[in-house]
FITOR-602626 format. One record per residue: residue number from 1; residue in three letters; chain; x, y, z of N, C-alpha, C, O, CB in turn. Coordinates in pm, 1 decimal. Each point is the difference from the previous one (the first is absolute). Glycine has a CB too. Example, Ala and Ser with C-alpha at 12.3 -4.5 7.8 and 13.67 -1.06 7.14 Angstrom:
// residues 2
[r 1,'ALA','A',[1319.0,-569.0,780.0],[-89.0,119.0,0.0],[90.0,120.0,0.0],[103.6,-1.9,66.5],[-292.8,-115.4,58.1]]
[r 2,'SER','A',[154.2,222.3,-196.6],[82.0,119.0,6.0],[-77.0,109.0,73.0],[50.9,110.8,16.9],[67.5,-173.6,-231.4]]
//
This chain:
// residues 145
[r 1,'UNK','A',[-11570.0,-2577.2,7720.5],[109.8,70.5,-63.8],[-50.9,116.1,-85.8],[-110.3,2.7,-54.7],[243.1,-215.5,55.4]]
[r 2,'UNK','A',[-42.1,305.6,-5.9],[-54.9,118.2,-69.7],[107.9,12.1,-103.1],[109.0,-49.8,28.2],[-240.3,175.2,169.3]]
[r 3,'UNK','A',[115.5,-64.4,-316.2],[72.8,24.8,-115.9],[-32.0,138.0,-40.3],[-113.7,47.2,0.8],[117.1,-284.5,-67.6]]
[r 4,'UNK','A',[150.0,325.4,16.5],[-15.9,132.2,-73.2],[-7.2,-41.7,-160.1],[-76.4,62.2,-73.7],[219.5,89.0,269.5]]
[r 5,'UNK','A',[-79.0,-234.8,-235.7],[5.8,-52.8,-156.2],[-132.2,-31.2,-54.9],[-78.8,-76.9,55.1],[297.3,-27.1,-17.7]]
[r 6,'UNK','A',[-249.2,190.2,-190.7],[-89.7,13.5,-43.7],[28.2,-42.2,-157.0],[104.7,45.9,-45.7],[-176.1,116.0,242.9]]
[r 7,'UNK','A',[-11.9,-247.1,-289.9],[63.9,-7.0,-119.3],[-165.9,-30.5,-111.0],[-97.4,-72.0,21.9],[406.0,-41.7,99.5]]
[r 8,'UNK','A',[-280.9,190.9,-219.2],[-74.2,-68.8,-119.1],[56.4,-11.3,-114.1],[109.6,46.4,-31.7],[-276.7,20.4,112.3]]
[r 9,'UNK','A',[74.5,-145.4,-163.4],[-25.3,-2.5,-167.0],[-72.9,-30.7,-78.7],[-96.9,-74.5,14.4],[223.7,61.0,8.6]]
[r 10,'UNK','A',[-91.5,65.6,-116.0],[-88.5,-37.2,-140.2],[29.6,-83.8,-102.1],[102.8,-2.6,-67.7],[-152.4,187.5,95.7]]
[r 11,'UNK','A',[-80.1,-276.9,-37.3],[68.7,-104.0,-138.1],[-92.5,77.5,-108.0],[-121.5,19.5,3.5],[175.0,-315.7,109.4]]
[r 12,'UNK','A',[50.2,337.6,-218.1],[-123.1,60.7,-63.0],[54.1,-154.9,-163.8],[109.6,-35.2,-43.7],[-148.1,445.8,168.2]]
[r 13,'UNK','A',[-92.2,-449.7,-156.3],[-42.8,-120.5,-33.4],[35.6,-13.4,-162.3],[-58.1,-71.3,-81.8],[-132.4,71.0,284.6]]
[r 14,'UNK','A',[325.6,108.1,-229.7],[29.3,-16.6,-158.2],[154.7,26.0,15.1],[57.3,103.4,34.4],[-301.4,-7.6,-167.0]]
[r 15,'UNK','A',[308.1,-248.2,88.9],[121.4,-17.6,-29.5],[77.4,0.3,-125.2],[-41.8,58.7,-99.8],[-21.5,-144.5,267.9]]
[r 16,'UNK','A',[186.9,14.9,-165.5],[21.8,40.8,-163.6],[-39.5,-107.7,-90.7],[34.7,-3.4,-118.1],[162.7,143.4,169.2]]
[r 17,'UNK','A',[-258.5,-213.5,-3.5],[-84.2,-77.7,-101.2],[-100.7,85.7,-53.9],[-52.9,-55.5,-96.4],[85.2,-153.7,209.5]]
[r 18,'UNK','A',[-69.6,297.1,-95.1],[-94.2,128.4,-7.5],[54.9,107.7,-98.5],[-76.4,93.0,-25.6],[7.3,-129.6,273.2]]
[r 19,'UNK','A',[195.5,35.2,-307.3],[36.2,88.1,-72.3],[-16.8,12.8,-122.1],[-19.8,-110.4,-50.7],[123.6,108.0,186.3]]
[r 20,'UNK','A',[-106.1,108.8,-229.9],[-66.5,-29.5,-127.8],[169.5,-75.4,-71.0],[118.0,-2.1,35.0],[-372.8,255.3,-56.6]]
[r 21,'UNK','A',[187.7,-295.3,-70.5],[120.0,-40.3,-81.1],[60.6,117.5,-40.9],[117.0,-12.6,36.3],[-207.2,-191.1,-115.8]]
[r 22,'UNK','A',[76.8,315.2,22.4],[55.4,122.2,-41.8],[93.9,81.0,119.6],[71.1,100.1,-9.3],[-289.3,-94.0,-158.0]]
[r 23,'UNK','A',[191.9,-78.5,261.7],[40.3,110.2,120.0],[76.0,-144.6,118.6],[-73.1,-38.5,91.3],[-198.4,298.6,-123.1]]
[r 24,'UNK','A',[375.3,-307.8,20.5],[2.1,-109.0,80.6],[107.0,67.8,114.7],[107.2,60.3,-5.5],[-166.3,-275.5,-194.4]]
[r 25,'UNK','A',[-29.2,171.7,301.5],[77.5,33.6,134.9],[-20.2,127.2,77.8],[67.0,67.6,78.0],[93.0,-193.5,-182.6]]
[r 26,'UNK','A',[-309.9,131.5,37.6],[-85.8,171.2,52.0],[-74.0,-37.5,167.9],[-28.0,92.3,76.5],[-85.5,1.3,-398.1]]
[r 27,'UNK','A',[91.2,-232.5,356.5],[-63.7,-20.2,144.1],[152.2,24.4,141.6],[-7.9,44.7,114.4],[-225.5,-274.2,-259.5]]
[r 28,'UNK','A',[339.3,183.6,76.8],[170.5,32.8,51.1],[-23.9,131.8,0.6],[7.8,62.3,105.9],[165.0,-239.0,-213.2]]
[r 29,'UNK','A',[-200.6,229.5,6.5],[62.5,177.3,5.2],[-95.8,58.3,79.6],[42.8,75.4,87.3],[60.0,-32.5,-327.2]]
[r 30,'UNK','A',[-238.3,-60.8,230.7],[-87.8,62.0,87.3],[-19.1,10.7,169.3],[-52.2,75.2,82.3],[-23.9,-133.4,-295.0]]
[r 31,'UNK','A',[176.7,-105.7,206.7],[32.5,-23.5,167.6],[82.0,77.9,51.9],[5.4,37.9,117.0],[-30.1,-241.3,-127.8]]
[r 32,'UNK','A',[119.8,240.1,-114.9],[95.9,88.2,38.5],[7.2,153.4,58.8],[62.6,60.3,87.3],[-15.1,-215.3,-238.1]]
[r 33,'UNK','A',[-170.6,189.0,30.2],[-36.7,108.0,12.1],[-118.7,78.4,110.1],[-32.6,114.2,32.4],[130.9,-188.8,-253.2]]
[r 34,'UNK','A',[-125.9,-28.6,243.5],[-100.3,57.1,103.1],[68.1,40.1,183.8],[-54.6,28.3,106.7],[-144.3,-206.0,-285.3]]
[r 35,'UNK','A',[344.0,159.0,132.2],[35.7,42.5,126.2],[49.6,177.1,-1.2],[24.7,76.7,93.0],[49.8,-362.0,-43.9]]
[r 36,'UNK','A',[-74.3,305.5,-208.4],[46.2,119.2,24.0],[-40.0,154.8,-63.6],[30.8,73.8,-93.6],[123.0,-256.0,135.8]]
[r 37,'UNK','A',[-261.4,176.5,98.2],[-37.5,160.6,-7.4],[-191.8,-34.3,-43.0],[-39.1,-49.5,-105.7],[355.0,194.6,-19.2]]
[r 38,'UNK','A',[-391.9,-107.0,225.4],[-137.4,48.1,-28.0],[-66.5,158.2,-43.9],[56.6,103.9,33.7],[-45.6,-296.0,126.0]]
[r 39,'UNK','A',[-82.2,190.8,-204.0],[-72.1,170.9,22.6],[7.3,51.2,156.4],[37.7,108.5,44.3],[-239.0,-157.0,-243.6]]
[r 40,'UNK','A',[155.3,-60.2,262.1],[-5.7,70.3,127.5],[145.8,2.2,100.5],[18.4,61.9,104.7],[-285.8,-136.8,-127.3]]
[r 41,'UNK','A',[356.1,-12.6,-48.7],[109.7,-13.1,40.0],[102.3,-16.3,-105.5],[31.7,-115.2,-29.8],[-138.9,41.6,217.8]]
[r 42,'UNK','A',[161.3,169.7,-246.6],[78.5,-9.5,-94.2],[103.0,-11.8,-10.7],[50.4,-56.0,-97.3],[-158.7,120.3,60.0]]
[r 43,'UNK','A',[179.6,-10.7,142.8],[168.8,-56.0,-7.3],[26.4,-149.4,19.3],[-50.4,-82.1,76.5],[118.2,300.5,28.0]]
[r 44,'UNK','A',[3.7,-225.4,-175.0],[50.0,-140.1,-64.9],[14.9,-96.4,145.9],[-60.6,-105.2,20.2],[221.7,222.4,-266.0]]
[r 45,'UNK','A',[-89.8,-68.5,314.7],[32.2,-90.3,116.2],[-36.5,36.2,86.7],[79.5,-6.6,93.8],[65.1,-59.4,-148.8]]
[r 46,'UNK','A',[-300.7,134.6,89.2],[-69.1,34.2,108.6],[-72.0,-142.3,60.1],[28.0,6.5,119.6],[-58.3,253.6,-222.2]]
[r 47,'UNK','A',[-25.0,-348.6,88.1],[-24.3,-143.2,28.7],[99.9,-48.2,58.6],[-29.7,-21.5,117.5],[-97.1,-10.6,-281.7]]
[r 48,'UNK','A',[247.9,-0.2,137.4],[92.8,-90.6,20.6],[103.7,115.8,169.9],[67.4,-36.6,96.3],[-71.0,-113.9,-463.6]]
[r 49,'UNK','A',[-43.3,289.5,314.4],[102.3,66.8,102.2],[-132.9,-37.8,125.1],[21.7,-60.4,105.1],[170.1,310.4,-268.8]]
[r 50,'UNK','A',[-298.1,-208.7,128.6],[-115.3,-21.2,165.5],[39.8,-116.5,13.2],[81.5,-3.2,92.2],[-319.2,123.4,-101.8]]
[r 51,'UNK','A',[219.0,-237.2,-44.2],[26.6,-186.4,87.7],[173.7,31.9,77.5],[49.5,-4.0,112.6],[-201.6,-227.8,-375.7]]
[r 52,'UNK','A',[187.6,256.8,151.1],[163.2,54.6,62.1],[-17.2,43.8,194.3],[17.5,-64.9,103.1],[55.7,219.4,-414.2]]
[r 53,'UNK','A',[-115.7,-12.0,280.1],[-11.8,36.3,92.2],[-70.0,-51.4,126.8],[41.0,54.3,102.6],[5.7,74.4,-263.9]]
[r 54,'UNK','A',[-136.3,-214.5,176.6],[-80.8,-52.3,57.1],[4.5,-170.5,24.3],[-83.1,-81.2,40.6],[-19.2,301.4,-127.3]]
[r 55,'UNK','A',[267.9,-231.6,32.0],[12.2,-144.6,10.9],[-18.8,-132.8,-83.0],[35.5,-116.8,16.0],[-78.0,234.7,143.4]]
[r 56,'UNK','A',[-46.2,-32.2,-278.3],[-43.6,-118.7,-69.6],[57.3,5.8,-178.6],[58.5,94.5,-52.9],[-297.5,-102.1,250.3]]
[r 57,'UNK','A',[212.6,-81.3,-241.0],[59.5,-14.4,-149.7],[-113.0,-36.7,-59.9],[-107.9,11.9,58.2],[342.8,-82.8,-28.9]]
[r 58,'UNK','A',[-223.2,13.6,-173.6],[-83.2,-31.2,-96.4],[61.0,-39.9,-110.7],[107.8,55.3,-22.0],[-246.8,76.3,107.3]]
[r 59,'UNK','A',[96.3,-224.4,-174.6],[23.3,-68.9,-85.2],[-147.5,-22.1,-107.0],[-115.4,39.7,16.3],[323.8,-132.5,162.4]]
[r 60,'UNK','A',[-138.3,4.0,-302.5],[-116.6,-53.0,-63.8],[72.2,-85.1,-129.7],[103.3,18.2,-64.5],[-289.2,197.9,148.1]]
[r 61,'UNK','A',[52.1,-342.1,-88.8],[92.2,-76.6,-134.5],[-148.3,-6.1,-73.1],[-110.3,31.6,44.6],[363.2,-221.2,61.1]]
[r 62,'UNK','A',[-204.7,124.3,-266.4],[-44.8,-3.9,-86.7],[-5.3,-132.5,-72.6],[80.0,-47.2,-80.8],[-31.9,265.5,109.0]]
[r 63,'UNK','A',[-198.2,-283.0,35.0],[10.2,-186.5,-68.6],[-76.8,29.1,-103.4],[-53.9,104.1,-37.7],[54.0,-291.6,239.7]]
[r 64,'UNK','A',[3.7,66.9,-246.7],[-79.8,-67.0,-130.1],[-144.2,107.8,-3.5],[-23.1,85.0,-86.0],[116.8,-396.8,123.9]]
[r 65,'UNK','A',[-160.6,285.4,57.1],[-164.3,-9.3,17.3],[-20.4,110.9,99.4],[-117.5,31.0,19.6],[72.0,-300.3,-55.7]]
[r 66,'UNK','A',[123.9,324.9,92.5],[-17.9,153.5,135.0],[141.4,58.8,24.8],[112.7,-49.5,-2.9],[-316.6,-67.8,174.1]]
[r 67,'UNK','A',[156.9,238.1,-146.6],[115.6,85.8,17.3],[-10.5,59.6,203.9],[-52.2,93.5,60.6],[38.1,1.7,-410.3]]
[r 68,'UNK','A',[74.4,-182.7,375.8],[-49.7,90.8,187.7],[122.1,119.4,62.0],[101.1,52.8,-46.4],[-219.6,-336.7,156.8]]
[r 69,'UNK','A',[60.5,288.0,-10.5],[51.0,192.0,32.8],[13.7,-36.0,146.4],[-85.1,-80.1,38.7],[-77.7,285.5,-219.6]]
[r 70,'UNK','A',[235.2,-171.7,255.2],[-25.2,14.9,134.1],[108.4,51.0,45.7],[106.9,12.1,-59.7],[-252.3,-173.5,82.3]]
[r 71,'UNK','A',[115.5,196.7,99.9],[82.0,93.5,122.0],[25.7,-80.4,102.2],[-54.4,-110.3,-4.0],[-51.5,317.8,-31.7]]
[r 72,'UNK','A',[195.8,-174.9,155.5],[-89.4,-0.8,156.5],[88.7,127.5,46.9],[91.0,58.5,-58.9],[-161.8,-360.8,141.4]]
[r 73,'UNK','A',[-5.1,331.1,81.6],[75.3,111.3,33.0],[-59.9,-6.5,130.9],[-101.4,-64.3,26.7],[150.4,206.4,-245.7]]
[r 74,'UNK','A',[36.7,-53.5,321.2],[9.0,-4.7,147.9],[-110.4,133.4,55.5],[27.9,118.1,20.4],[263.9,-228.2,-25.8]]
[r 75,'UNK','A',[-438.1,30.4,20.7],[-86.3,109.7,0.0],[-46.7,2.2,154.8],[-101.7,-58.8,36.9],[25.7,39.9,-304.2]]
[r 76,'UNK','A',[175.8,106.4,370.8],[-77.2,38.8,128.7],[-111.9,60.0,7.4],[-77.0,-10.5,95.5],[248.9,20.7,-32.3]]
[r 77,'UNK','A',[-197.4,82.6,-199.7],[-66.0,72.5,38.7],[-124.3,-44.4,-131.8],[32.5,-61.1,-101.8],[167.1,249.5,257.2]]
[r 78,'UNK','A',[-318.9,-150.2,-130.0],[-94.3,-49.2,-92.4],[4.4,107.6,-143.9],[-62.3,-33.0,-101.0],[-97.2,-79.5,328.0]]
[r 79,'UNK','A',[236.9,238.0,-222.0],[-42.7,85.0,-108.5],[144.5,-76.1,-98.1],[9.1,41.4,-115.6],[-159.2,240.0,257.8]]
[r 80,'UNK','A',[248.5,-379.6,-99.4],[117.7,-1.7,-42.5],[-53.1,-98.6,-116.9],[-7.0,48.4,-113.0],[178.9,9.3,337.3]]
[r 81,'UNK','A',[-201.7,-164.0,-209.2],[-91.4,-87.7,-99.8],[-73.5,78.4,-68.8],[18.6,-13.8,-120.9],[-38.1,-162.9,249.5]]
[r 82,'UNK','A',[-71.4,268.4,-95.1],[-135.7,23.0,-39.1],[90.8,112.7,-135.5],[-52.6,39.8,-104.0],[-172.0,-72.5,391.9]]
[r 83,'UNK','A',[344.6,56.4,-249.4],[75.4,104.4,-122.3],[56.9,-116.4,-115.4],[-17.1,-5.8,-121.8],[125.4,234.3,315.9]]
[r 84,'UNK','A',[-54.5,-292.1,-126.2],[39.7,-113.2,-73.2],[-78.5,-20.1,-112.5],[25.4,12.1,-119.9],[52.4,-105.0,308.0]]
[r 85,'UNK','A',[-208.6,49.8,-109.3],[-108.9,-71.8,-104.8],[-32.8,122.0,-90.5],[-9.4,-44.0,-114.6],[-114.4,-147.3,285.7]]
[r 86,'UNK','A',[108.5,286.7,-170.1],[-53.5,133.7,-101.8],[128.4,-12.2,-109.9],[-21.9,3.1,-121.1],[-113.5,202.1,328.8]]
[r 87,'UNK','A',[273.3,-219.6,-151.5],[81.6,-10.4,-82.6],[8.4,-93.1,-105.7],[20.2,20.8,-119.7],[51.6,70.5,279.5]]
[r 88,'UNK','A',[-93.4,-214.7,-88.6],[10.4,-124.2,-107.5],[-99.8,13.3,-68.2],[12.1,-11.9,-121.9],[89.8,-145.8,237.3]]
[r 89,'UNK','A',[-241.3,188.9,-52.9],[-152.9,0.8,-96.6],[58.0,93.6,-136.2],[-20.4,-2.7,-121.4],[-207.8,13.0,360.0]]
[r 90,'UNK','A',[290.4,51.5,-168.8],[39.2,122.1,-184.2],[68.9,-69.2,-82.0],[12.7,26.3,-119.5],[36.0,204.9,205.9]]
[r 91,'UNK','A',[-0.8,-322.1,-29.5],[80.2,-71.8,-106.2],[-85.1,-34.9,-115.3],[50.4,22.4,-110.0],[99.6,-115.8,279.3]]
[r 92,'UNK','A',[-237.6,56.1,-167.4],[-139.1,-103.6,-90.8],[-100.3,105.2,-27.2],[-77.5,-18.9,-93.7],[81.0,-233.1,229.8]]
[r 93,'UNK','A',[-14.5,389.7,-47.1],[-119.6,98.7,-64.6],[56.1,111.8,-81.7],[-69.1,57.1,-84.3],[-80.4,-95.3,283.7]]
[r 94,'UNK','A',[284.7,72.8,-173.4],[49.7,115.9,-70.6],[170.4,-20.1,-41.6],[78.3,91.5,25.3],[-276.2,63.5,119.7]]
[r 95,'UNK','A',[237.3,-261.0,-199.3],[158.1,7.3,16.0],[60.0,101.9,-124.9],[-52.1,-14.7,-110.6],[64.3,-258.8,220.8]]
[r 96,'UNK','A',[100.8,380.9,-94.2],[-4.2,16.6,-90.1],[84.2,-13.5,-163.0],[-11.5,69.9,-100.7],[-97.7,8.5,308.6]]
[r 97,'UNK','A',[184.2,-184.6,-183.0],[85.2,-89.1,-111.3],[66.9,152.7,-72.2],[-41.1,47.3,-106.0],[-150.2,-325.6,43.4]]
[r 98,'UNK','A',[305.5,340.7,150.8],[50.4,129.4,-82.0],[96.9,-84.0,-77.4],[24.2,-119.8,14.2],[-46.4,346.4,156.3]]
[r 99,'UNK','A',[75.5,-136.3,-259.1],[100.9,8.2,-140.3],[107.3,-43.1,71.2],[38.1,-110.6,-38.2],[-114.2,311.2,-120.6]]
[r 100,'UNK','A',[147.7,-147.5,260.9],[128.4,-11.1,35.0],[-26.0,-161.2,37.1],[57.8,-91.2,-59.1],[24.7,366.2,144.0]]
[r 101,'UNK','A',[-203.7,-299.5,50.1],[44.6,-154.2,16.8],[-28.2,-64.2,-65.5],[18.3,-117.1,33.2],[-14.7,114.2,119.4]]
[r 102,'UNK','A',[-56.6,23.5,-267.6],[-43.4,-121.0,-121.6],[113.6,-33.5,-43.7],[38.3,-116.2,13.6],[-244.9,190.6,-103.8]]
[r 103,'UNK','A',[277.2,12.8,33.6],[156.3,-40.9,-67.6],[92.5,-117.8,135.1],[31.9,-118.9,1.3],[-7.0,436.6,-162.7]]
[r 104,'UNK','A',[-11.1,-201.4,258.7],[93.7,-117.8,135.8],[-55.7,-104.2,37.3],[72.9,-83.9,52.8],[9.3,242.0,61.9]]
[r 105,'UNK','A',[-221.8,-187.2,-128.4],[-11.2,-120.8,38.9],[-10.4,-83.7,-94.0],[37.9,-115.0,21.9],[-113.4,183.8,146.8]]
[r 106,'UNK','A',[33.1,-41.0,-270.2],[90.2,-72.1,-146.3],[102.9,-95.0,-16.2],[15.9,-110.0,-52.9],[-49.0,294.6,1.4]]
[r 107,'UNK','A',[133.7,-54.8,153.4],[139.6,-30.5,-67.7],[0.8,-141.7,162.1],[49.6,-111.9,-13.6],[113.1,445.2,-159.4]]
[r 108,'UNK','A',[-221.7,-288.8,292.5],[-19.2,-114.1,47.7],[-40.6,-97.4,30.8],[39.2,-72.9,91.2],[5.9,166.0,-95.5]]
[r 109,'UNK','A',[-149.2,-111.2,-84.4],[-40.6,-129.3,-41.8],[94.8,-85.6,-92.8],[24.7,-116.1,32.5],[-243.0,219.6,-4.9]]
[r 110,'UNK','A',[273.3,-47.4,-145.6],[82.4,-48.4,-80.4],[120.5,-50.9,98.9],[50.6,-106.5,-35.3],[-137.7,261.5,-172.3]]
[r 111,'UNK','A',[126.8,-110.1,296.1],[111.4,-17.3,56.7],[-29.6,-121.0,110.4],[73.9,-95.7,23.4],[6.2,353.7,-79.8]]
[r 112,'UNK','A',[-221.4,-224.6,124.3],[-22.6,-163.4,68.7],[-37.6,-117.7,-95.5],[-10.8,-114.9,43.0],[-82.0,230.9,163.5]]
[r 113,'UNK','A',[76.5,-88.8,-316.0],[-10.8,-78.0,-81.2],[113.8,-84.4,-70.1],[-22.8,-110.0,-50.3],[-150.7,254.0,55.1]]
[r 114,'UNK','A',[338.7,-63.7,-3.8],[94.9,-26.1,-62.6],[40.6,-68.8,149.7],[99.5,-71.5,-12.2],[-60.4,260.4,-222.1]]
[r 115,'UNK','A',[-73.4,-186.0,323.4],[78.3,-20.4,182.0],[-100.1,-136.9,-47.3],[81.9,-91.6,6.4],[-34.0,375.6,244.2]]
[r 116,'UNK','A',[-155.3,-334.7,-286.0],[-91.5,-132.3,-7.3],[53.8,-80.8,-101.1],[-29.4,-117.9,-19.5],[-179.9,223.4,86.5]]
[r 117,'UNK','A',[302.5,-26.5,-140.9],[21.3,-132.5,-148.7],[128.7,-48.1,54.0],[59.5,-77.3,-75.0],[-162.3,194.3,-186.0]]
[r 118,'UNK','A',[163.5,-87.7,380.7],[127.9,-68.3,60.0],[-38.8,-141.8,32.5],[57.2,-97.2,-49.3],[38.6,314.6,154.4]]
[r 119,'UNK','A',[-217.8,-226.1,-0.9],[-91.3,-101.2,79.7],[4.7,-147.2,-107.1],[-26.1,17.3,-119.1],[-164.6,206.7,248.4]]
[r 120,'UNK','A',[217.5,-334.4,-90.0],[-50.0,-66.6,-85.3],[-136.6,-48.3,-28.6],[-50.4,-47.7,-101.6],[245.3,24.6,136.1]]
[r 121,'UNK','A',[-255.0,56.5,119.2],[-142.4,-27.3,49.6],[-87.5,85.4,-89.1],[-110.6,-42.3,-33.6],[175.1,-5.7,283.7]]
[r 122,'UNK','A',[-15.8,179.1,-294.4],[-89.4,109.5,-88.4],[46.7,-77.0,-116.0],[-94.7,-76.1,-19.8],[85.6,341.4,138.0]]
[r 123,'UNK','A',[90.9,-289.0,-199.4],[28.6,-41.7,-133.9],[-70.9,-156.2,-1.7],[-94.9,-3.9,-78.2],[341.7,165.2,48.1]]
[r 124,'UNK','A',[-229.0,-246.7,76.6],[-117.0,-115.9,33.9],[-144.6,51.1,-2.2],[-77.6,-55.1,-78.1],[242.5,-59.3,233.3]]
[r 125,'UNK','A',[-192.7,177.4,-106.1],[-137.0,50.1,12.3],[-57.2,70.6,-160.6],[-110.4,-5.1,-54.2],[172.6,57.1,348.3]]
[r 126,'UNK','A',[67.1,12.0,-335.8],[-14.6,74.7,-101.5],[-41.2,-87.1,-121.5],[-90.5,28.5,-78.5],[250.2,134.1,182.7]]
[r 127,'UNK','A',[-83.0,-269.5,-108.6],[20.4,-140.7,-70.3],[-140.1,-71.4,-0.7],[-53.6,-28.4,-107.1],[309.7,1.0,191.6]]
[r 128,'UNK','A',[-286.8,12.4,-21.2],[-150.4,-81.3,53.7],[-90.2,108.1,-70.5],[-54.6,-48.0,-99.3],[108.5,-74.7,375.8]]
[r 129,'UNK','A',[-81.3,237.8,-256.9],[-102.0,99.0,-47.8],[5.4,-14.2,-180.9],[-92.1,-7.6,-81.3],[134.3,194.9,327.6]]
[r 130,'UNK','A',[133.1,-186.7,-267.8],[11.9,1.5,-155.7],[-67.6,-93.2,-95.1],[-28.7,10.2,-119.2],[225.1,66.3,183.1]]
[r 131,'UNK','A',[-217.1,-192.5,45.9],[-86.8,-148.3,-74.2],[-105.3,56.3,32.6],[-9.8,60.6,-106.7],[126.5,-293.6,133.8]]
[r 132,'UNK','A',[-194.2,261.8,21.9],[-151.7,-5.1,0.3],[-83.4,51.8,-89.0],[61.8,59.5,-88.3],[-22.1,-63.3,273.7]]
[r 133,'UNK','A',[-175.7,5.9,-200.6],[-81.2,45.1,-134.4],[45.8,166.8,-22.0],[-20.8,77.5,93.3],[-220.8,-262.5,-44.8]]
[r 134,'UNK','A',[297.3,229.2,-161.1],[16.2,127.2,4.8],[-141.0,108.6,-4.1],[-1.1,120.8,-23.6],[233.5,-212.3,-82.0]]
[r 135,'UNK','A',[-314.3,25.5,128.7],[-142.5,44.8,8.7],[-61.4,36.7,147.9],[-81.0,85.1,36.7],[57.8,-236.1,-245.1]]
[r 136,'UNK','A',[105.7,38.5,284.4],[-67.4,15.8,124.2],[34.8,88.1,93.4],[117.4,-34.3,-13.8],[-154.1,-154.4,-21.7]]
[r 137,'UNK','A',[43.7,276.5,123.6],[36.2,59.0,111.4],[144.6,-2.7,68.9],[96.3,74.0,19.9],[-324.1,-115.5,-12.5]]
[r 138,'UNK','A',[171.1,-127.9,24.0],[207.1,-30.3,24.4],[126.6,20.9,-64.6],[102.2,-7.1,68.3],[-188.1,-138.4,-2.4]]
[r 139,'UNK','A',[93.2,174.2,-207.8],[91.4,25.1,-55.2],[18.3,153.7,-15.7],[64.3,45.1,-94.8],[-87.6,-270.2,8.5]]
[r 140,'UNK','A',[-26.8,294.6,168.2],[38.7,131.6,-21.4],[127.9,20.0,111.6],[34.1,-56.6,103.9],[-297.2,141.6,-194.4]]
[r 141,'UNK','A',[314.1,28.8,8.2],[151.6,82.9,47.4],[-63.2,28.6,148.3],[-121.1,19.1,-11.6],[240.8,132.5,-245.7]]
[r 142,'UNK','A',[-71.7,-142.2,404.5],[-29.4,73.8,111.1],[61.7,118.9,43.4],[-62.0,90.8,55.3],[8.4,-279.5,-12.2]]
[r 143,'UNK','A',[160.3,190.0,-64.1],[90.1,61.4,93.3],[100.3,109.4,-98.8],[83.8,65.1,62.4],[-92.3,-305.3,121.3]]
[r 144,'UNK','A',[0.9,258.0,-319.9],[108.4,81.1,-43.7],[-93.7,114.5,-4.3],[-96.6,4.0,76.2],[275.4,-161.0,-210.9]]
[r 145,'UNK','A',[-143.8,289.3,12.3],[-68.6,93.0,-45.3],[-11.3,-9.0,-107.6],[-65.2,83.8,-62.4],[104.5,22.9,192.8]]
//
């Protein structure tokens, strides 16, 4: 069998257990941010329009202990990946976190965050973190700004 579908990612190995106390919910925002706009690719939705175009999407979440990244996309041709990958690599060598999307993705994090305190499964979870050593890792905030 032969396949055109092509996919990677990255676990990059600092979650929001990783956040400073001064800054809670900076490994969320950075996941966020790294989708939009490199030096070498700067428009905001140049990543997401190539997978678009080419069939493929991308996503990424933000645990405890890693933050991962990935794509896939419909690569007949070998330069179609091989653009892909230059794209995503910028994500992690040059992203460039502008003014405008710092504020919007702000405002949407806060907002998947207010869409999580509906869940009872997030407020349970939330509950459980509130008991634990306020010293340790686990009791940190994940998900607001």
């Amino acid at each position: 069998p032969t396949s055109n579908a092509a996919a990677a990612a990255m676990d990059v190995h600092v979650g929001a257990s990783s956040d400073p106390n001064a800054i809670p919910g900076l490994a969320h925002f950075n996941e966020h941010m790294l989708f939009l706009g490199t030096e070498k690719y700067p428009q905001e939705d140049s990543f997401e329009a190539y997978l678009t175009t080419n069939g493929g999407s991308s996503n990424a979440f933000t645990d405890s202990e890693d933050t991962v990244y990935y794509f896939t996309i419909n690569a007949e041709e070998d330069n179609v990946l091989h653009s892909a990958l230059d794209r995503f690599g910028s994500f992690f060598t040059s992203p460039l976190f502008t003014e405008s999307a710092t504020e919007r993705e702000l405002n949407a994090i806060e907002s998947e965050n207010s869409k999580n305190l509906q869940s009872d499964t997030f407020r349970l979870y939330q509950l459980e973190k509130s008991r634990a050593n306020s010293n340790h890792p686990f009791s940190k905030f994940y998900t607001g700004n």
